[in-house]
PyMOL commands that place a pseudoatom at each C-alpha (Angstrom):
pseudoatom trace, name=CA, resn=UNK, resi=1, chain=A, elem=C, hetatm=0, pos=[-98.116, -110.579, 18.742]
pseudoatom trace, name=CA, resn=UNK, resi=2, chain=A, elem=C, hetatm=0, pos=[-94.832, -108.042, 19.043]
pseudoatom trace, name=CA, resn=UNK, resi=3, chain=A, elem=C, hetatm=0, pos=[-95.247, -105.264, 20.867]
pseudoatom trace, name=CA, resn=UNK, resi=4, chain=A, elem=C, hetatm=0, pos=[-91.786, -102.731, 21.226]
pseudoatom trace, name=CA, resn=UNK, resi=5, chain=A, elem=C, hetatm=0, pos=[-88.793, -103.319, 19.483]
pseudoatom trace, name=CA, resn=UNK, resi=6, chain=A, elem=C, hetatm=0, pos=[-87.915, -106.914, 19.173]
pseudoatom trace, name=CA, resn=UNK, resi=7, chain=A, elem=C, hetatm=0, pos=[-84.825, -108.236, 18.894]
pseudoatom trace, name=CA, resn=UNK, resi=8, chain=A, elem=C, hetatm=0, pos=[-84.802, -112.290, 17.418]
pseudoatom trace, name=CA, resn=UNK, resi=9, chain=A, elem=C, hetatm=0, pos=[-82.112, -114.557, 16.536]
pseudoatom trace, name=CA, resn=UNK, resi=10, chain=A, elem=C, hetatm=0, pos=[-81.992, -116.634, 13.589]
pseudoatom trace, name=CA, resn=UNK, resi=11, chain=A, elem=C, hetatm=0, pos=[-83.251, -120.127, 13.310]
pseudoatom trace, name=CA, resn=UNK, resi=12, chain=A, elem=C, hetatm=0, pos=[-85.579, -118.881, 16.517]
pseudoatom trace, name=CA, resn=UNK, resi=13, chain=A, elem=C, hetatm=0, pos=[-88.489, -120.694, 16.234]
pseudoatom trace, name=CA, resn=UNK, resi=14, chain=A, elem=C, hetatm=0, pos=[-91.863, -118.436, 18.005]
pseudoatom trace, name=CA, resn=UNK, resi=15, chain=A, elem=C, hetatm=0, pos=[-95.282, -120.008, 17.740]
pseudoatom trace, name=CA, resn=UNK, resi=16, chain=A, elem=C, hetatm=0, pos=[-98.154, -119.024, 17.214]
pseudoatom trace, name=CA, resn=UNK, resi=17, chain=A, elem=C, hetatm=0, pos=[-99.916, -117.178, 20.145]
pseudoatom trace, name=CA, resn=UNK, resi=18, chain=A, elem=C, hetatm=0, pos=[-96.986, -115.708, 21.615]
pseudoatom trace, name=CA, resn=UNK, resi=19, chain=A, elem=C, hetatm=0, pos=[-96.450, -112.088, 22.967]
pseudoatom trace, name=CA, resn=UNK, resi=20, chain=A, elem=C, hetatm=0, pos=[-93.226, -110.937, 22.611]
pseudoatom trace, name=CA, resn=UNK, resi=21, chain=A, elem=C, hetatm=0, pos=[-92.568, -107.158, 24.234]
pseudoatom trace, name=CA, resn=UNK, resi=22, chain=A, elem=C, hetatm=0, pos=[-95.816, -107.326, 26.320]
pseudoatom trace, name=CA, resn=UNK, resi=23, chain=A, elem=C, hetatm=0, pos=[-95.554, -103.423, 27.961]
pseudoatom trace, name=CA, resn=UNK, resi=24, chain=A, elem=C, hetatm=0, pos=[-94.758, -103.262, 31.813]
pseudoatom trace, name=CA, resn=UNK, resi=25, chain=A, elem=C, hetatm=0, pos=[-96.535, -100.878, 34.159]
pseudoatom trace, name=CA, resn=UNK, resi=26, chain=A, elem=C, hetatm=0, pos=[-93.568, -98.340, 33.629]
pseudoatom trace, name=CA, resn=UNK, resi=27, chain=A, elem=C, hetatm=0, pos=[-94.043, -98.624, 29.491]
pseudoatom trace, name=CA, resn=UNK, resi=28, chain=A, elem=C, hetatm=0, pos=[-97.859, -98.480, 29.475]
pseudoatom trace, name=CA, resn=UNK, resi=29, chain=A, elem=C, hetatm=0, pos=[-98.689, -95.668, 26.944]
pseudoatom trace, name=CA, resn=UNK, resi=30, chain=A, elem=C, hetatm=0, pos=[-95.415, -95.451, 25.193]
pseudoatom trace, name=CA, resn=UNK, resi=31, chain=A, elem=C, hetatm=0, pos=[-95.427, -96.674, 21.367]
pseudoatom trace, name=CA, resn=UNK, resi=32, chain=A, elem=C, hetatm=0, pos=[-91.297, -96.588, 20.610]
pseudoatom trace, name=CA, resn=UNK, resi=33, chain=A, elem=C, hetatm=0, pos=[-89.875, -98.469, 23.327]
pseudoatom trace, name=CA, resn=UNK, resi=34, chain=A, elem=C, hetatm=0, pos=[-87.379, -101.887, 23.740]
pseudoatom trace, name=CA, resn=UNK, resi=35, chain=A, elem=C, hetatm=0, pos=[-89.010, -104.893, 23.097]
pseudoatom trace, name=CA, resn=UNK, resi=36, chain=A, elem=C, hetatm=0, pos=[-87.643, -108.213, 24.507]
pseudoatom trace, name=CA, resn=UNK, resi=37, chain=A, elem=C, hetatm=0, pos=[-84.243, -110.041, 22.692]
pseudoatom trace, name=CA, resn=UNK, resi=38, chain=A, elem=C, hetatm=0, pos=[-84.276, -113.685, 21.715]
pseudoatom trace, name=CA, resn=UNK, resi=39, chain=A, elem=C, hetatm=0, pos=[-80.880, -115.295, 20.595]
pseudoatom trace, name=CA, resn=UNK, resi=40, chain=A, elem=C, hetatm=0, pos=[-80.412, -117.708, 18.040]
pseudoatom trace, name=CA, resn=UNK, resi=41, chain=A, elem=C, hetatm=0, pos=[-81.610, -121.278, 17.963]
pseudoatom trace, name=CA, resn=UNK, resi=42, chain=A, elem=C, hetatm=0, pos=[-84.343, -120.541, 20.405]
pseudoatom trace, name=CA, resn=UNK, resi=43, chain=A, elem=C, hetatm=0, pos=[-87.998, -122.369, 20.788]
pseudoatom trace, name=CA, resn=UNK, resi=44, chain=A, elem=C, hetatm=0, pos=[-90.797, -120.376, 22.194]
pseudoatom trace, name=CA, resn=UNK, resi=45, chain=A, elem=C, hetatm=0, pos=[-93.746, -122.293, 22.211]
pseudoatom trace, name=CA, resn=UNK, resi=46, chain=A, elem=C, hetatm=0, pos=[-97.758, -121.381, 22.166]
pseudoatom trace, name=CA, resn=UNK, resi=47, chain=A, elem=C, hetatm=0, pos=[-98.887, -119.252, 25.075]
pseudoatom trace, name=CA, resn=UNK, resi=48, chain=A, elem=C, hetatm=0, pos=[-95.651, -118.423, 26.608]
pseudoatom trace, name=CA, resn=UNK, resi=49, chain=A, elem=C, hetatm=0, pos=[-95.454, -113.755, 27.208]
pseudoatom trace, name=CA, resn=UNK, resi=50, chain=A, elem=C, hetatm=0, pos=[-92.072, -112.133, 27.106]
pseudoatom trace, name=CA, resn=UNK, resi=51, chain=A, elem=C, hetatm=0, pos=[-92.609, -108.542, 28.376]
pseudoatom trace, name=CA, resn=UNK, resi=52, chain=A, elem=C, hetatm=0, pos=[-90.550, -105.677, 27.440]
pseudoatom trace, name=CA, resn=UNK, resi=53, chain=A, elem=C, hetatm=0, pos=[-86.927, -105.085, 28.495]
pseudoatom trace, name=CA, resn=UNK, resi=54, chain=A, elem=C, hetatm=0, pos=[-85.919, -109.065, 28.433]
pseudoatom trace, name=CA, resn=UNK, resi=55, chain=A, elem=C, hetatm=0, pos=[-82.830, -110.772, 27.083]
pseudoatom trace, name=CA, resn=UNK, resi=56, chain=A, elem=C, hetatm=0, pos=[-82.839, -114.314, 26.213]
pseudoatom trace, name=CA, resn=UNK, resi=57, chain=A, elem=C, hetatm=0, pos=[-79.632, -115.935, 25.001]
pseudoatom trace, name=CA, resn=UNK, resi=58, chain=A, elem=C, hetatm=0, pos=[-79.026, -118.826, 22.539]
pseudoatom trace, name=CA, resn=UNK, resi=59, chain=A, elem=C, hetatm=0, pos=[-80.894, -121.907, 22.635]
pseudoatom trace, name=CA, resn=UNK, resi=60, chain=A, elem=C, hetatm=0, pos=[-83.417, -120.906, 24.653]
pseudoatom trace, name=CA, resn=UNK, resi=61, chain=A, elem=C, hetatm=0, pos=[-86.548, -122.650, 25.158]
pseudoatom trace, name=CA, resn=UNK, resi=62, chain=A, elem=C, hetatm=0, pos=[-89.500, -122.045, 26.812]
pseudoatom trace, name=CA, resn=UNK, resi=63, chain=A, elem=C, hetatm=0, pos=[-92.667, -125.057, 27.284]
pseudoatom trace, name=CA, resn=UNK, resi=64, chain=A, elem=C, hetatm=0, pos=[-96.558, -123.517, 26.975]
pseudoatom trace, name=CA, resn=UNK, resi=65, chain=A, elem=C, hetatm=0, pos=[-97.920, -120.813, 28.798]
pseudoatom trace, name=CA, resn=UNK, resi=66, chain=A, elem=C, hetatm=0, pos=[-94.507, -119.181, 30.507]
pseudoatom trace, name=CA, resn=UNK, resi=67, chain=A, elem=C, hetatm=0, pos=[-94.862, -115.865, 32.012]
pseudoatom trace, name=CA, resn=UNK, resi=68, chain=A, elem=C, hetatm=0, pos=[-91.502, -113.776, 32.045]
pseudoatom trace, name=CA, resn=UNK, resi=69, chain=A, elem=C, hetatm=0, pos=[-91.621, -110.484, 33.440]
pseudoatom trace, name=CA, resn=UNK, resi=70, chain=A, elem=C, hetatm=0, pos=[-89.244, -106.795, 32.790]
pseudoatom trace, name=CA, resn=UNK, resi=71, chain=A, elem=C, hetatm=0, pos=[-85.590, -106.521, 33.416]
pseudoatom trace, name=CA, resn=UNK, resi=72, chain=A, elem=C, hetatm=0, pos=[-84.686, -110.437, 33.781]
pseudoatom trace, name=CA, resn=UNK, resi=73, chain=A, elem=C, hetatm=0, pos=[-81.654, -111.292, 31.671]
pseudoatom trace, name=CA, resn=UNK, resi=74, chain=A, elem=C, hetatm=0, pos=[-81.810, -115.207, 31.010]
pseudoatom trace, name=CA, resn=UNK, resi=75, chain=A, elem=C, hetatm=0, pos=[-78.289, -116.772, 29.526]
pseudoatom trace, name=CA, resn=UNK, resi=76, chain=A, elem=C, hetatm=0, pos=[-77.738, -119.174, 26.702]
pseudoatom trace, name=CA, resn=UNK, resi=77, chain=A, elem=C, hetatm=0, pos=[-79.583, -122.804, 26.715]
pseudoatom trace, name=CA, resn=UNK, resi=78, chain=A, elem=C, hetatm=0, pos=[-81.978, -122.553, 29.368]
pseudoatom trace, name=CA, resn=UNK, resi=79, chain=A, elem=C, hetatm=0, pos=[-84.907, -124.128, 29.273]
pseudoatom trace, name=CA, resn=UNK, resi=80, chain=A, elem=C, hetatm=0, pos=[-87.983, -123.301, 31.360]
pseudoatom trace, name=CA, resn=UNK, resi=81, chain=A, elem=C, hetatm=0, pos=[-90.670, -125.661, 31.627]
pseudoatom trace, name=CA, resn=UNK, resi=82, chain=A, elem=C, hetatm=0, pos=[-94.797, -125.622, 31.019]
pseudoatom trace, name=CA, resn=UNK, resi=83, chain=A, elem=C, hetatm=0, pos=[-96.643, -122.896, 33.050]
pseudoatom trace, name=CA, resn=UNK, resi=84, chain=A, elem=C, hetatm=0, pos=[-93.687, -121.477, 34.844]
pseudoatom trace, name=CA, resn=UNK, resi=85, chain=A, elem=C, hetatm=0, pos=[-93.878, -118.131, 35.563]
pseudoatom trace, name=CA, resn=UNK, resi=86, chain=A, elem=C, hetatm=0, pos=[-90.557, -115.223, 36.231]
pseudoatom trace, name=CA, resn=UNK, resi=87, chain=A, elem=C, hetatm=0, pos=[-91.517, -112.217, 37.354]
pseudoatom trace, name=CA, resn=UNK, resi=88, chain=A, elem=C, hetatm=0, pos=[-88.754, -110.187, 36.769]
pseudoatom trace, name=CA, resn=UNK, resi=89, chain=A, elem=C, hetatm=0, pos=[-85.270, -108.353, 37.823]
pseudoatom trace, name=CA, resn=UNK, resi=90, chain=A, elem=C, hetatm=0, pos=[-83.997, -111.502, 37.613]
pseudoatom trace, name=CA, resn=UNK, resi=91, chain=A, elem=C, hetatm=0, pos=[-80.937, -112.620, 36.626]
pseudoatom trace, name=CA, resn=UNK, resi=92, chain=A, elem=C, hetatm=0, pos=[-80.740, -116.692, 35.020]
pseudoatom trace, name=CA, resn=UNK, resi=93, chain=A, elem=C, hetatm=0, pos=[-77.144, -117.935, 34.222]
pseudoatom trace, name=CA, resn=UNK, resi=94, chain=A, elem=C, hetatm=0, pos=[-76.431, -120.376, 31.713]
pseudoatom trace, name=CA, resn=UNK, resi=95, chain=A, elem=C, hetatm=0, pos=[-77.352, -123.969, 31.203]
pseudoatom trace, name=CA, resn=UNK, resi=96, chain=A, elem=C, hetatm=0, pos=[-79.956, -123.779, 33.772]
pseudoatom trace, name=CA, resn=UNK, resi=97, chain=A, elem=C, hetatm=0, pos=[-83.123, -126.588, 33.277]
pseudoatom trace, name=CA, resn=UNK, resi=98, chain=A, elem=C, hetatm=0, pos=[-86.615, -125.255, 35.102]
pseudoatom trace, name=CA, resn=UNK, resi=99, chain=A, elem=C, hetatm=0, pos=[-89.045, -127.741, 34.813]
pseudoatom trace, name=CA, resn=UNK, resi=100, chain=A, elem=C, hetatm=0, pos=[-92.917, -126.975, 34.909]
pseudoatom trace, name=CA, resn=UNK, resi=101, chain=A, elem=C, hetatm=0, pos=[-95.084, -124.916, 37.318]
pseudoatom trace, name=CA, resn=UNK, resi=102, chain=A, elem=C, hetatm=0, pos=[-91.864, -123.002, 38.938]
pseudoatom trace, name=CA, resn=UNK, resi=103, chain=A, elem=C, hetatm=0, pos=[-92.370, -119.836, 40.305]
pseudoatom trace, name=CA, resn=UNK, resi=104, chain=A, elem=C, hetatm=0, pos=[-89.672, -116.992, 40.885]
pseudoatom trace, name=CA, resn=UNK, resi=105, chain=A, elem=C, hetatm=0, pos=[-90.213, -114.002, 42.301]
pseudoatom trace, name=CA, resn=UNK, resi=106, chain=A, elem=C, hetatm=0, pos=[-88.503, -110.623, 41.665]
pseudoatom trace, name=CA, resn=UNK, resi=107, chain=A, elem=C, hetatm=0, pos=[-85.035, -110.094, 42.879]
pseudoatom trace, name=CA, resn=UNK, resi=108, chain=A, elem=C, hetatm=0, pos=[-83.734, -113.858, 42.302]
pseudoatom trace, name=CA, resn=UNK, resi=109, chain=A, elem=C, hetatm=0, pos=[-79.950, -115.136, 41.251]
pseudoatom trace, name=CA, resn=UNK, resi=110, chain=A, elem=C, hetatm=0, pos=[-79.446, -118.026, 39.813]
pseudoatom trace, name=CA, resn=UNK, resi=111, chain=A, elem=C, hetatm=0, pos=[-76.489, -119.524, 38.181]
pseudoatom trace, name=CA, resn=UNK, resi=112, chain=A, elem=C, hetatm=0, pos=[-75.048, -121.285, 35.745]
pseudoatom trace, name=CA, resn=UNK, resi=113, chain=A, elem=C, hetatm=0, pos=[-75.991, -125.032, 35.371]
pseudoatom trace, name=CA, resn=UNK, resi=114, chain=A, elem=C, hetatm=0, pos=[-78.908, -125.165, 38.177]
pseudoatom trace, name=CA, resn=UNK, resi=115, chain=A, elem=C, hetatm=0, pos=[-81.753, -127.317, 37.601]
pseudoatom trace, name=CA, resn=UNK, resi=116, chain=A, elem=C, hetatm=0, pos=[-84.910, -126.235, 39.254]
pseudoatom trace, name=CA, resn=UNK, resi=117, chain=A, elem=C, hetatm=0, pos=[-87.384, -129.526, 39.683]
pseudoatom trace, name=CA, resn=UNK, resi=118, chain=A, elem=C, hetatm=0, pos=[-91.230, -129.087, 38.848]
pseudoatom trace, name=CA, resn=UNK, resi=119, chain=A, elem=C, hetatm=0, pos=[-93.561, -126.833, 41.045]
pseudoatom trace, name=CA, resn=UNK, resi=120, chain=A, elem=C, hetatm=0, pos=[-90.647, -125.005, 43.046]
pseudoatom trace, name=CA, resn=UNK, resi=121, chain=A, elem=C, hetatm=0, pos=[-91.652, -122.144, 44.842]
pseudoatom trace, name=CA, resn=UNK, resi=122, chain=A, elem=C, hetatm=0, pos=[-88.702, -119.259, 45.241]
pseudoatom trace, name=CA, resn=UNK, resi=123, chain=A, elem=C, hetatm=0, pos=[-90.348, -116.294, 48.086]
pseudoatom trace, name=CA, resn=UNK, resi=124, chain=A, elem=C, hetatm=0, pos=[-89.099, -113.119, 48.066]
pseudoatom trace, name=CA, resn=UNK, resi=125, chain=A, elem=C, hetatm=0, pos=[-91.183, -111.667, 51.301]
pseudoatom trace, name=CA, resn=UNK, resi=126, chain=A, elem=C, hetatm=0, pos=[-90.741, -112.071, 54.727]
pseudoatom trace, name=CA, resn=UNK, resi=127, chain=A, elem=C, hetatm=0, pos=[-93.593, -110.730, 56.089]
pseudoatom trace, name=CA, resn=UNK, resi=128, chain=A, elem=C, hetatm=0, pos=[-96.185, -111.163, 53.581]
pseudoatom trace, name=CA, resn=UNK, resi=129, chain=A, elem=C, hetatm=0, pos=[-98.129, -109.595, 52.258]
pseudoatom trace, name=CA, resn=UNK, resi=130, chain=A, elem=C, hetatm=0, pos=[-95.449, -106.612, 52.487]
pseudoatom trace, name=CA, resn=UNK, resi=131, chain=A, elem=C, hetatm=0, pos=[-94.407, -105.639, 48.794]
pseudoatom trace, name=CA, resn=UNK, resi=132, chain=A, elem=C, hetatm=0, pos=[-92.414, -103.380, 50.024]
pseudoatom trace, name=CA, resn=UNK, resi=133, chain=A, elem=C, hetatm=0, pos=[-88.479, -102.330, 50.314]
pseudoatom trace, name=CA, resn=UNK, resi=134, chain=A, elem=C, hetatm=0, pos=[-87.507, -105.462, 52.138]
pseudoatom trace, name=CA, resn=UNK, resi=135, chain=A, elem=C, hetatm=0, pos=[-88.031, -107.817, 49.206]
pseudoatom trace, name=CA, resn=UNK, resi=136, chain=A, elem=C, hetatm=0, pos=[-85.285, -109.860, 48.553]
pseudoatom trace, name=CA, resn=UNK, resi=137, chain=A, elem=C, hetatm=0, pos=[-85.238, -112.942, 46.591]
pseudoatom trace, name=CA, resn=UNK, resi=138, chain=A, elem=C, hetatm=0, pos=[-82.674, -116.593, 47.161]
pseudoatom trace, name=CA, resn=UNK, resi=139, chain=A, elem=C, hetatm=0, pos=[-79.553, -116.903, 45.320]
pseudoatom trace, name=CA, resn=UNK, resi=140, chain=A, elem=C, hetatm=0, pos=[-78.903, -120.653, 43.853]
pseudoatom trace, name=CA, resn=UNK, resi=141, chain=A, elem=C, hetatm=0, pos=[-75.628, -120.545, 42.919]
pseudoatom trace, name=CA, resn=UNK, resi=142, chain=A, elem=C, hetatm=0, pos=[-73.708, -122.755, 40.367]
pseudoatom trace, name=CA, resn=UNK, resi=143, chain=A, elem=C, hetatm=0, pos=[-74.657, -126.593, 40.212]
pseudoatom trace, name=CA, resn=UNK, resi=144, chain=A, elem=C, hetatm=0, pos=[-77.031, -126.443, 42.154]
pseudoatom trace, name=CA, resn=UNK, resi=145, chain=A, elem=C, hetatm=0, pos=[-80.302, -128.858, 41.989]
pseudoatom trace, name=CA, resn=UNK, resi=146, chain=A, elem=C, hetatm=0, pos=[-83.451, -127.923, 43.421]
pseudoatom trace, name=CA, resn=UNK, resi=147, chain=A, elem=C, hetatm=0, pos=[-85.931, -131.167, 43.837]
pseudoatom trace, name=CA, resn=UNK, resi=148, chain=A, elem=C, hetatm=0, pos=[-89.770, -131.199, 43.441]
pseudoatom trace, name=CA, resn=UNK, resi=149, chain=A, elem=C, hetatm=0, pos=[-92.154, -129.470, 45.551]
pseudoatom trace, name=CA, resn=UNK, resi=150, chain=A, elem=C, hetatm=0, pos=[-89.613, -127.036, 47.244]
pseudoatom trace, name=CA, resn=UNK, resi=151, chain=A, elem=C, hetatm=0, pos=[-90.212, -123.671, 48.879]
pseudoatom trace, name=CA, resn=UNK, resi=152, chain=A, elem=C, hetatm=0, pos=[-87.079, -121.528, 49.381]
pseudoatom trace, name=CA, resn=UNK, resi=153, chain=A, elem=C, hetatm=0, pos=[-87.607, -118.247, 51.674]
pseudoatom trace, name=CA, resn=UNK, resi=154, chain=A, elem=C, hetatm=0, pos=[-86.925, -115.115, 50.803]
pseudoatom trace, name=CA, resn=UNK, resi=155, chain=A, elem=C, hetatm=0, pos=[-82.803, -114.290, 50.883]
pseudoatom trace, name=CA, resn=UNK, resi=156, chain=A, elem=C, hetatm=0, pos=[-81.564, -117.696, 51.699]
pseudoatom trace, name=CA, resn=UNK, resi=157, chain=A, elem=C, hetatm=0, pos=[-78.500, -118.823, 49.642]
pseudoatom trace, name=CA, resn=UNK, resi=158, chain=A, elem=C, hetatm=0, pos=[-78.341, -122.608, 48.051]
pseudoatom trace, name=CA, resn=UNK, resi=159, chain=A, elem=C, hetatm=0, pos=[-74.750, -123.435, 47.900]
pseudoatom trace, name=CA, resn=UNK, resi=160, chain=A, elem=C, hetatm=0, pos=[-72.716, -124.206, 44.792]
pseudoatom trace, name=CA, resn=UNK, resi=161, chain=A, elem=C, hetatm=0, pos=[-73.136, -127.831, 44.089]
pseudoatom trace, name=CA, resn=UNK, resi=162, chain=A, elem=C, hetatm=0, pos=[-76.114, -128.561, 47.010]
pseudoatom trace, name=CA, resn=UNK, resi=163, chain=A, elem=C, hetatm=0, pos=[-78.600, -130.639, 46.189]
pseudoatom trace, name=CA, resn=UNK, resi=164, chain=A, elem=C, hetatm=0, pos=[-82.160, -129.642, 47.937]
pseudoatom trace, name=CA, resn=UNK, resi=165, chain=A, elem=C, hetatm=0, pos=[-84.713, -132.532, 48.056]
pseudoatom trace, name=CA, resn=UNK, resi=166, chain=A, elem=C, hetatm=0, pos=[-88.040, -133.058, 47.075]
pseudoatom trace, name=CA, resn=UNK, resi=167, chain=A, elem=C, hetatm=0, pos=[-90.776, -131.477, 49.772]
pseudoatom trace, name=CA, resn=UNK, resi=168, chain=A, elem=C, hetatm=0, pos=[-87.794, -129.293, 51.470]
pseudoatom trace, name=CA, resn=UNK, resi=169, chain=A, elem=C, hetatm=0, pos=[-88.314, -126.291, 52.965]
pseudoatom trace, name=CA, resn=UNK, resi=170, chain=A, elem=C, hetatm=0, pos=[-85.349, -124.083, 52.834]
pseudoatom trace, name=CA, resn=UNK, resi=171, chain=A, elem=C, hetatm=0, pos=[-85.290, -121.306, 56.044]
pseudoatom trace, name=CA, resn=UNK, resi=172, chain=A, elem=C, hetatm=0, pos=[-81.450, -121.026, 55.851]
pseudoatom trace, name=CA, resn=UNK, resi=173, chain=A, elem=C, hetatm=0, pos=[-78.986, -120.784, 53.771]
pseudoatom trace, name=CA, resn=UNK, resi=174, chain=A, elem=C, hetatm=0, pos=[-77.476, -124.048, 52.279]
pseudoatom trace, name=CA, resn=UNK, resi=175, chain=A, elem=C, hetatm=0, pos=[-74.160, -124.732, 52.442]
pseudoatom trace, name=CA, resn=UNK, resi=176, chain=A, elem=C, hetatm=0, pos=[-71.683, -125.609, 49.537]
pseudoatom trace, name=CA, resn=UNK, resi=177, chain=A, elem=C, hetatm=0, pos=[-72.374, -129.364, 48.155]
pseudoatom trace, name=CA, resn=UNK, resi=178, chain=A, elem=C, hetatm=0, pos=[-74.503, -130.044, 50.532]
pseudoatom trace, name=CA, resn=UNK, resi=179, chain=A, elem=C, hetatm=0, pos=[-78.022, -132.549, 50.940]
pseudoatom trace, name=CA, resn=UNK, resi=180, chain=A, elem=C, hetatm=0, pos=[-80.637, -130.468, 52.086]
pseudoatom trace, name=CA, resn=UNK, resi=181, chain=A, elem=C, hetatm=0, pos=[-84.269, -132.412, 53.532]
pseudoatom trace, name=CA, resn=UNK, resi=182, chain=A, elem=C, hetatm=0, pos=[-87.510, -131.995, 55.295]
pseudoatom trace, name=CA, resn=UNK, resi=183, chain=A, elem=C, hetatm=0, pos=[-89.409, -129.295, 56.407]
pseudoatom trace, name=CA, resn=UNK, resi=184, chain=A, elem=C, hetatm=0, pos=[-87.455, -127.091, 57.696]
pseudoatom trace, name=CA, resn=UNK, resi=185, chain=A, elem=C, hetatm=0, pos=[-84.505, -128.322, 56.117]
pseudoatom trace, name=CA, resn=UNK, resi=186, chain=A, elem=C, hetatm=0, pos=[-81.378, -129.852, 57.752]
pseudoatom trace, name=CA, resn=UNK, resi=187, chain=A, elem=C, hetatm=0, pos=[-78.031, -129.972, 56.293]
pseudoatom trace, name=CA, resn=UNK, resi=188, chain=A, elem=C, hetatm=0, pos=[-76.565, -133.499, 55.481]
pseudoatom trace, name=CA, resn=UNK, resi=189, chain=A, elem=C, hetatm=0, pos=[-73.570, -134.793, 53.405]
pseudoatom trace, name=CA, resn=UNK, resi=190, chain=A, elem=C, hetatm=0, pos=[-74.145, -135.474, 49.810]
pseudoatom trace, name=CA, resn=UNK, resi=191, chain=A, elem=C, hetatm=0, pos=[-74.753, -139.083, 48.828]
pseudoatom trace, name=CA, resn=UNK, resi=192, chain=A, elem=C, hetatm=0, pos=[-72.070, -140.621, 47.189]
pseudoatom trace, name=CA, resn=UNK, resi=193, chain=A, elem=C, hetatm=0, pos=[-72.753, -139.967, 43.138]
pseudoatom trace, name=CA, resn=UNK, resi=194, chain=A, elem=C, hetatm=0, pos=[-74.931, -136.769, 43.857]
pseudoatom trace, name=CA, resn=UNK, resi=195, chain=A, elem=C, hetatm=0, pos=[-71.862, -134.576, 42.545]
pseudoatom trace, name=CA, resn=UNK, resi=196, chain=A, elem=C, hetatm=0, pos=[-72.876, -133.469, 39.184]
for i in range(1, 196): cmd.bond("trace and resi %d" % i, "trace and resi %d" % (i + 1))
show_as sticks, trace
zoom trace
């Protein structure tokens, strides 16, 4: 299903059951309006919604049933994984790898070349539930890896290069090319090899 005006690469490859366009709250009621852009190369597979107002670079992928909301500009070959769901004015760099069942909020960075391990929860509230003006979602900046399982608070920076590990619970920012473990997290060096 397209809804807006659709931009799509060639060689993109869009399965069936796929909503490219979907209206946000702002374009409910409007017939002419921008669609979302895929680049070239990409695979979006069955289930995944692309609302309005969304740029996708080259090779992009997405696994089944993603959810990415208005105004998030995603670079070239990202991938992002089964059942993960964006939900918008958020900027992805390029090269990043989200695996399954990640969840980013509105307001999020994230750079170029992060991986984002399966089930990672970004927060963009402090006080839930607040919605209001005081949202304001983590920045992972370049190289960074974020493990299994973590939960990163609302504003808190991960370091170029840090590595955050499974289970962690990130209250603070991270430091560049750091280890950061446990619940809350503390700040170690980086194992020897952990460099990417």
């Amino acid at each position: 299903m397209h809804c807006g005006k659709n931009s799509i690469g060639e060689n993109a490859v869009i399965s069936e059951n796929v909503v490219l366009g979907y209206p946000s709250r702002q374009r409910l009621g409007e017939t002419d309006f921008p669609g979302a852009v895929i680049g070239r190369n990409a695979v979006v597979r069955s289930g995944t919604i692309v609302y309005c107002d969304v740029t996708a670079g080259d090779d992009f992928s997405t696994g089944h049933n993603v959810v990415i909301r208005e105004h998030t500009v995603i670079g070239n070959g990202v991938s992002i994984g089964t059942n993960s769901i964006i939900e918008g004015n958020t900027r992805i760099g390029n090269g990043v790898n989200m695996q399954s069942l990640v969840y980013i909020p509105t307001g999020v960075t994230i750079e170029d070349d992060v991986f984002i391990g399966p089930n990672a929860v970004l927060t963009n509230d402090p006080y839930p539930p607040h919605g209001g003006k005081d949202l304001k979602g983590p920045v992972i900046r370049k190289g960074a890896s974020i493990g299994a399982n973590v939960t990163i608070l609302p504003g808190v920076v991960i370091g170029e290069g840090s590595l955050v590990a499974a289970g962690a619970v990130v209250t603070h920012d991270v430091p560049p090319h750091t280890l950061a473990v446990g619940a809350p997290a503390r700040f170690r060096d980086l194992p020897a090899g952990a460099n990417r």
